[in-house]
C-alpha positions in Angstrom: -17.8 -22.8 12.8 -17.4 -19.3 12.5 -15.5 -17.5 9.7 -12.6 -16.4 12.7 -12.9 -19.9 13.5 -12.6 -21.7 10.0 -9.7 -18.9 9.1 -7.5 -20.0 12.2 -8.0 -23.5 11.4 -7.0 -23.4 8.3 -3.8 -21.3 8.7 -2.9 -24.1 11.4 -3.1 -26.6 8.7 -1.0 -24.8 6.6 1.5 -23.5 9.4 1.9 -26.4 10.7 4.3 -27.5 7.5 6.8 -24.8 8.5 7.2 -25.2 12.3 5.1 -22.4 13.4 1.6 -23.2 15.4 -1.2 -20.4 15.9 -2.4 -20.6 19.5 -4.7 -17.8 19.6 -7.2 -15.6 18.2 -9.4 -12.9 19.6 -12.0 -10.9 18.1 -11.1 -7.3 18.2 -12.7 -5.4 20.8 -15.1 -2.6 18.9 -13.7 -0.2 21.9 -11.6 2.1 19.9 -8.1 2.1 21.0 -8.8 -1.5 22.5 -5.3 -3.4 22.0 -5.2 -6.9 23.1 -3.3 -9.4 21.4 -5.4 -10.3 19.2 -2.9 -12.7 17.2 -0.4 -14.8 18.7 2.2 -17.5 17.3 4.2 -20.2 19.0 7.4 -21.1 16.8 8.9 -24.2 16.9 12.7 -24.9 16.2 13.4 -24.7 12.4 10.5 -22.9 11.6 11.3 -19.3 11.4 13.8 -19.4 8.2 11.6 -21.5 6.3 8.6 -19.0 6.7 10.4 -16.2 6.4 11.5 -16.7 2.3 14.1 -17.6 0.6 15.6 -13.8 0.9 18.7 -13.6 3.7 20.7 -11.2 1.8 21.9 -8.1 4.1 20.7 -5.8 1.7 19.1 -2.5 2.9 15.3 -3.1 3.3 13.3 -2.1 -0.1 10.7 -3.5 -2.4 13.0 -3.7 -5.2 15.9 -5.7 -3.3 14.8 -9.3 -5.4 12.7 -8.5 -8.5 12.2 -11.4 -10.5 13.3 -11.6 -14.1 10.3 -10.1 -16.4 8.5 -12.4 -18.8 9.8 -12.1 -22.5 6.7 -10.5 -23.7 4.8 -8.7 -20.3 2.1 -6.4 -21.8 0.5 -9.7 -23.4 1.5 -12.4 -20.5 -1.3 -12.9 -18.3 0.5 -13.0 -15.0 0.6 -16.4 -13.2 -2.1 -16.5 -10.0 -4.4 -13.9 -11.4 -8.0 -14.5 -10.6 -9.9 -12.9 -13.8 -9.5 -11.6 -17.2 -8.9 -8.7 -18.3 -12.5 -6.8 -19.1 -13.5 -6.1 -23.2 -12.3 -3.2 -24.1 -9.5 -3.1 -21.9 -6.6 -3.5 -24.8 -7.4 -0.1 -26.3 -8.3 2.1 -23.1 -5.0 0.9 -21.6 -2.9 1.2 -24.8 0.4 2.2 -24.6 0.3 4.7 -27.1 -3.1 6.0 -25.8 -3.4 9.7 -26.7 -4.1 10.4 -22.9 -1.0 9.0 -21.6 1.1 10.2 -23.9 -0.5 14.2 -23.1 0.3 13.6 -19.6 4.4 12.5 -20.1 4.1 15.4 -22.1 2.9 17.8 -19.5 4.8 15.9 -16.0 8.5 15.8 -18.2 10.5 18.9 -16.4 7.9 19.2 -13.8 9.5 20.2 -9.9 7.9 16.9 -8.9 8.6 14.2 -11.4 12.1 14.0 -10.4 12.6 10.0 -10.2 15.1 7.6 -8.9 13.6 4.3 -8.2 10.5 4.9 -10.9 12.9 4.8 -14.0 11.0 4.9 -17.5 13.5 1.8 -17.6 11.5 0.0 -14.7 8.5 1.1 -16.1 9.1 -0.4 -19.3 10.3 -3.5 -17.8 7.6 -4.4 -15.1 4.5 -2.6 -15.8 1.6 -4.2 -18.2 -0.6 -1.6 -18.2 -3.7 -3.3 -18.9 -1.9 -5.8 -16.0 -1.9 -3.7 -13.3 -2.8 -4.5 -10.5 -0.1 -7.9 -10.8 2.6 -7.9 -8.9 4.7 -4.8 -9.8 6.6 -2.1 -8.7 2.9 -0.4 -7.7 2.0 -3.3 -5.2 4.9 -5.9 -4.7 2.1 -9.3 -4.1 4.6 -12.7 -5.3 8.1 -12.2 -4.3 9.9 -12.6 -1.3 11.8 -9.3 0.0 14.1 -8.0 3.1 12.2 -5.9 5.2 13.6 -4.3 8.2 13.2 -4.6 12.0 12.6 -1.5 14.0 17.0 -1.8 14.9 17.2 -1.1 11.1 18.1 -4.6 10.8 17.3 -7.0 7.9 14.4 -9.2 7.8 13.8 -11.8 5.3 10.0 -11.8 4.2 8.4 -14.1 2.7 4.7 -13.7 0.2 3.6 -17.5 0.1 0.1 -18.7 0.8 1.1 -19.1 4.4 2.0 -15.6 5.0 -1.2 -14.8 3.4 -3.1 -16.4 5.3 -1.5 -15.2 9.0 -1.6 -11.5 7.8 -5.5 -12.5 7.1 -6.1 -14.3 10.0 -4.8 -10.8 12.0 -6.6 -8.8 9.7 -10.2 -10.4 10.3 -9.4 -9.7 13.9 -8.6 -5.9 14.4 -11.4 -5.5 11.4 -13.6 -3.6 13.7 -15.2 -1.7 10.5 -15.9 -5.3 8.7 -14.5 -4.0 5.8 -12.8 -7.5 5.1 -15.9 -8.5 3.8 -17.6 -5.5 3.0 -14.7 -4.5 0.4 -13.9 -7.9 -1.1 -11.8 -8.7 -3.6 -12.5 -9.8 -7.0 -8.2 -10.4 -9.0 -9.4 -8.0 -11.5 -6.4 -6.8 -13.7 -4.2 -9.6 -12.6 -4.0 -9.2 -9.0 -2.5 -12.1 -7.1 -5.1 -13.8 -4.4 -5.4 -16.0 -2.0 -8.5 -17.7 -0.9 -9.1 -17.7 3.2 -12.2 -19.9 3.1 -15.8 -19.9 3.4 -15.8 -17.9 0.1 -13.7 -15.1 1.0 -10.4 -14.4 -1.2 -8.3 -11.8 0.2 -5.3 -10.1 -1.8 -2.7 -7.7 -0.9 -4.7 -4.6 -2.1 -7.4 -5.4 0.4 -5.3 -6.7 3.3 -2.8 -3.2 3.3 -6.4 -1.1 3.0 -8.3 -2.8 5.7 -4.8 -1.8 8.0 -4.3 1.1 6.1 -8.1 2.6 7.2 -8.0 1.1 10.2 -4.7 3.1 11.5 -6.3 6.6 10.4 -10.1 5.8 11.6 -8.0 4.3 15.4 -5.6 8.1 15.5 -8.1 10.5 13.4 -11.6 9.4 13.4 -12.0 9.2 9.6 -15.2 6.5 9.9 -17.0 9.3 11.7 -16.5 12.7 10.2 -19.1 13.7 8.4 -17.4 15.1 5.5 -13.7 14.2 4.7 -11.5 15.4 2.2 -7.4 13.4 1.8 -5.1 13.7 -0.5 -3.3 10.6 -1.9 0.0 11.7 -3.2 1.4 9.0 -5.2 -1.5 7.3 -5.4 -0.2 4.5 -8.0 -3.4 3.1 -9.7 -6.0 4.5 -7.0 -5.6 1.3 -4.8 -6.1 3.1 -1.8 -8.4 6.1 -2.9 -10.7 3.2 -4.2 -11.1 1.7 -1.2 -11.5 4.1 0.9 -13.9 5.7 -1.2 -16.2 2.4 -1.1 -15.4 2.2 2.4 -16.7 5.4 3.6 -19.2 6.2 0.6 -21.0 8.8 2.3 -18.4 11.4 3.7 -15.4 10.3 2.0 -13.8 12.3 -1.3 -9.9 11.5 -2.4 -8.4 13.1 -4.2 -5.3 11.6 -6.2 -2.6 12.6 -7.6 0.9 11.3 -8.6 4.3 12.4 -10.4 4.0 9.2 -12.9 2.2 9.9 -16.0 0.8 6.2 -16.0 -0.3 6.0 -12.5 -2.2 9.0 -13.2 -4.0 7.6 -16.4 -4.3 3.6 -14.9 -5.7 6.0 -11.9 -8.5 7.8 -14.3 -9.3 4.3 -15.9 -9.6 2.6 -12.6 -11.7 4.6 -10.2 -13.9 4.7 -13.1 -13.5 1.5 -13.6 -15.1 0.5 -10.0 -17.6 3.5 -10.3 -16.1 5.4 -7.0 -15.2 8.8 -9.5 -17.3 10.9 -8.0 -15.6 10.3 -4.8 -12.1 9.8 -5.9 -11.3 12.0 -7.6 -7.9 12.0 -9.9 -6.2 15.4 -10.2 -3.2 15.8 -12.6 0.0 16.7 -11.7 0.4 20.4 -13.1 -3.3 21.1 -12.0 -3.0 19.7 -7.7 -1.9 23.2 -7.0 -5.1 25.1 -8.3 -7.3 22.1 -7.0 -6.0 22.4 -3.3 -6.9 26.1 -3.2 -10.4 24.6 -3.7 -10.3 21.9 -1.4 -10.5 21.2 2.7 -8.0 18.4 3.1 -7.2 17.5 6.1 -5.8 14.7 5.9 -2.2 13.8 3.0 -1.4 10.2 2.5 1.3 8.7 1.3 2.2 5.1 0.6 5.6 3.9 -0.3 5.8 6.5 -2.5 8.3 9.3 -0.3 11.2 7.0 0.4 11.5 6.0 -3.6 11.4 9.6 -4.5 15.1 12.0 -4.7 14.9 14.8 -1.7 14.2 17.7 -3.9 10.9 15.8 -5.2 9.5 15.5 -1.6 10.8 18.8 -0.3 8.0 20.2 -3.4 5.1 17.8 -2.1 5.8 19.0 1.7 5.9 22.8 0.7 2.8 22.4 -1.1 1.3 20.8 1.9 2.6 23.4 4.3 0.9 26.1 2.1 -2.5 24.2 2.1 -1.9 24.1 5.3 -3.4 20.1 5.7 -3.0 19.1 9.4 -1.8 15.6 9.3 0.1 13.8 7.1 0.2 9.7 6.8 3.5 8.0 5.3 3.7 4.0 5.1 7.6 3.1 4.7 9.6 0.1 5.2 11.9 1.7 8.1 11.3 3.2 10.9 13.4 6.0 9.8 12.4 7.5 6.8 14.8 8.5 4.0 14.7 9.4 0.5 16.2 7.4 -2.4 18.5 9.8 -4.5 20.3 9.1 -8.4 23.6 8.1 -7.1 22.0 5.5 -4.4 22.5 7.7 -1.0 19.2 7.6 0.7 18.9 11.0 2.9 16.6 11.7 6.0 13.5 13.5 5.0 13.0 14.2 8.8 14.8 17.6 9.0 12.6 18.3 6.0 9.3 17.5 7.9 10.7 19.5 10.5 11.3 22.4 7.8 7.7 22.5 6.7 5.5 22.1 10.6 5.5 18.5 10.5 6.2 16.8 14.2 6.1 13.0 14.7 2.6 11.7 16.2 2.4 8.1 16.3 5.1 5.1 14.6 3.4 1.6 14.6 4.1 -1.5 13.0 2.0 -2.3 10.2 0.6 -5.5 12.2 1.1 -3.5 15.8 -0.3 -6.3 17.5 1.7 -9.1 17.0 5.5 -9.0 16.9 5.2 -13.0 15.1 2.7 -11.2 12.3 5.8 -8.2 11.8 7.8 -10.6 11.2 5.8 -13.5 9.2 2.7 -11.6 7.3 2.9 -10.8 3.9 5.2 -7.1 3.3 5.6 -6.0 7.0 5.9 -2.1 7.2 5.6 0.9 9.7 3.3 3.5 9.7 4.2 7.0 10.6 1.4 9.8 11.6 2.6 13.7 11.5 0.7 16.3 12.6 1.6 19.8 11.6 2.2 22.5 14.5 0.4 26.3 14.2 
């Protein structure tokens, strides 16, 4: 049995407990631009709710709608579902009182940027075990159940059980048309939450959101076959995505990361070392991206959930920078369709006019799993992905 094959059977086996029934899977066409469905699911009566998650509430769509109450003691709790240990050493380069860290809150306080409104030093202290993190947190939300949002702008419960898992894997092994399911792997390092698929492969969210992730900007920009290509990662959390692209494309590939969190810019440092991808990931501080863009090619900004958690005047500095770069296309993943800030007081404002403002015109808006409406609405963390280009 192939691995498509054994995959599908086993996400019957486990759908089959919650109404829902997979009738079909097609290997992606390596065609570029090739979109047959490649996952489809029959639902049965009762089956929906029950996959879907516990969540129903009307709240507005977000990642921080349900957070779960924080262990008593969560910079030594080894988080529940993690794979391996932390490595030796790990304690001290990650401390919380690490000189490093504390030289970069010094130099980000007051900075245009580093404005927050979701990423309180509150939240911080509350969810985020540094030498943790890569556990579900508010960098990469793997455990919990949230509302997501339909593309009305209407609330979606979402579940993140073994059964979403696996149907967001199942689709994921079948628009892979750069194998980098396997190719990348996934290892729970640093507590990440995982999920095994069978015949030896584990698959976590890290990996599943990059495989999609890549695969949107190699499908609309040709990343996979440049041969040199420099992105910027703005609010690049722990290097998540600048690692795996940097492993994914080792030859042409350099990231560079930066972020307006003091500890995503250390975990960042630690990390890409970490995996040995530094000299094509590069992390560039906060007070120094300015200097480092006039010395750069990028083409190509990123940026994951990272815009719609940040106040208006904090994106309106990361766009003005970009304009004067002058970097042609500009990636956001967001839970809405429509894309709005997150202010102090609660409002959340339209950053379109702002786009607008700086020469950035709508390209291309996809669902995260564009392929199958069942996937939107059943795989793990369902999203949208939005593509600017900026006009001359």
């Amino acid at each position: 049995m192939n691995s498509g094959a054994s995959l599908a059977a086993r996400v019957n086996g486990v759908l089959g407990r919650f109404g829902v029934r997979l009738v079909r899977v097609d290997r992606a066409s390596s065609r570029r631009g090739a979109a047959p469905v490649e996952v489809e699911v029959e639902e049965r009566p009762g089956g929906a709710d029950t996959l879907g998650g516990a969540v129903a509430s009307a709240a507005p769509p977000s990642r921080r709608t349900a957070s779960p109450e924080p262990a008593a003691h969560p910079r030594e709790a080894r988080p529940d579902g993690a794979s391996a240990s932390v490595p030796d050493g790990v304690r001290e380069a990650l401390a919380a009182d690490h000189p490093r860290l504390l030289e970069l809150r010094h130099r980000y306080a007051g900075h245009p940027a580093s404005g927050s409104s979701v990423w309180s030093g509150e939240l911080l202290a509350r969810e985020l075990s540094l030498q943790w993190f890569r556990r579900d947190n508010p960098y990469l939300w793997q455990a919990r159940d949230f509302t997501a949002s339909t593309p009305a702008g209407d609330p979606l419960p979402a579940g993140a059980a073994e059964v979403n898992y696996l149907l967001s894997a199942c689709y994921v092994r079948s628009i892979d048309r750069l194998g980098l399911l396997d190719r990348l792997g996934e290892d729970g390092a640093f507590g990440a939450h995982t999920v095994a698929i069978g015949d030896g492969v584990i698959v976590s969210r890290d990996l599943l959101d990059s495989v999609l992730e890549i695969d949107f900007l190699d499908r609309h920009l040709g990343i996979s076959t440049r041969e040199t290509l420099e992105l910027l990662d703005i609010g690049a959390g722990y290097g998540r995505l600048a690692h795996r692209i940097a492993a994914a494309l080792p030859s042409s590939a350099h990231v560079l990361c930066t972020d307006a969190i003091a500890e995503s810019t250390f975990l960042s440092e630690f990390y890409l070392d970490h995996r040995g991808v530094a000299d094509r990931a590069e992390v560039v501080a906060l007070d120094e991206i300015e200097e480092r863009l006039a010395g750069a090619a990028v083409t190509v900004a990123v940026n994951v959930h990272s815009f719609p958690e940040c106040p208006l005047d904090s994106i309106e500095w990361w766009l003005a920078l970009l304009a004067r770069h002058d970097v042609a296309h500009l990636f956001i993943v967001a839970n809405e369709t429509s894309l709005r800030s997150s202010e102090p007081d609660g409002r959340r404002l339209s950053i379109e006019p702002l786009l607008r403002v700086h020469g950035y015109e709508p390209a291309v808006l996809e669902p995260k799993y564009r392929l199958s409406e069942a996937v939107q609405r059943h795989g793990i963390y369902p999203a949208y992905y939005h593509l600017f280009r900026r006009r001359h």
